[in-house]
C-alpha positions in Angstrom: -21.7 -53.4 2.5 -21.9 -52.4 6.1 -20.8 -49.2 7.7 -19.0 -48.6 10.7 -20.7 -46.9 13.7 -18.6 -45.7 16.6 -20.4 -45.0 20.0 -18.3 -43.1 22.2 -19.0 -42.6 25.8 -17.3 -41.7 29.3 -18.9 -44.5 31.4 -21.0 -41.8 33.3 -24.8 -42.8 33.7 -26.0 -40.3 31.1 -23.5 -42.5 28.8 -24.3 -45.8 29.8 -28.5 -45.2 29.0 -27.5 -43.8 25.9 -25.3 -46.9 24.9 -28.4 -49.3 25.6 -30.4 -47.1 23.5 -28.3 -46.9 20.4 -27.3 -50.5 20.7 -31.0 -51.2 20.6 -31.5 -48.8 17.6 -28.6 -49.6 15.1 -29.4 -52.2 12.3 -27.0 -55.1 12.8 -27.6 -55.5 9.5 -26.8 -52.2 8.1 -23.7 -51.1 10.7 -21.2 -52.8 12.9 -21.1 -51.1 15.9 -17.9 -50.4 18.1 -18.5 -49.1 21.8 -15.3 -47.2 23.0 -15.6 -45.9 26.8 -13.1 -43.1 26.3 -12.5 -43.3 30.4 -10.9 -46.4 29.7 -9.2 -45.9 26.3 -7.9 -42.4 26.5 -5.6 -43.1 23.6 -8.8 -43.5 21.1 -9.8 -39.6 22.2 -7.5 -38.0 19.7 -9.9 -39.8 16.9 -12.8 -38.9 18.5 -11.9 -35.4 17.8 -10.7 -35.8 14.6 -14.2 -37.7 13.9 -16.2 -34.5 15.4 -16.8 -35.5 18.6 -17.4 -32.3 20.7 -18.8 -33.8 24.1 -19.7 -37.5 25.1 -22.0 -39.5 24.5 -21.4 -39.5 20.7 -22.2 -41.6 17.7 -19.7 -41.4 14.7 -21.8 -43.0 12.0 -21.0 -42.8 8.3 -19.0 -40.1 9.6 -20.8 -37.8 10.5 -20.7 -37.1 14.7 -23.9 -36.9 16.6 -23.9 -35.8 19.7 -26.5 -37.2 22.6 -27.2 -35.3 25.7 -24.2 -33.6 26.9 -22.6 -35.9 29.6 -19.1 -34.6 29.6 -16.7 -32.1 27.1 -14.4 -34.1 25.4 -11.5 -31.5 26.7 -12.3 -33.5 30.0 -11.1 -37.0 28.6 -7.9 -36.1 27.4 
């Protein structure tokens, strides 16, 4: 069975490097990965928080929040 993997990002260019990256380094076969660009859905920043997610860019995977450079606090995206 596949996990879910949850990349969240701001859209800044620290963000958008790190998306190509961990699109290129998740198994397809092992995760579905969502994107969510928390610029443009500010209603899905509440569950980044609750998932862990301290600063952007941030991967959520088996739940567990890992957190890639530091492009922007998430207190910023709200």
């Amino acid at each position: 069975m596949k996990s879910k993997a949850i990349f969240y990002h701001a859209g800044c260019p620290v963000c958008i490097a790190a998306e190509k990256n961990v699109a290129l380094a998740i198994d397809p076969a092992r995760h579905d990965l969502e994107i969510v660009h928390l610029g443009e859905a500010k209603t899905r920043v509440a569950e980044a928080e609750r998932a862990g997610v301290k600063s952007v860019p941030a991967l959520v995977l088996d739940g567990a929040a890992y957190h890639i450079n530091f492009g922007a606090g998430i207190e910023v995206l709200r």
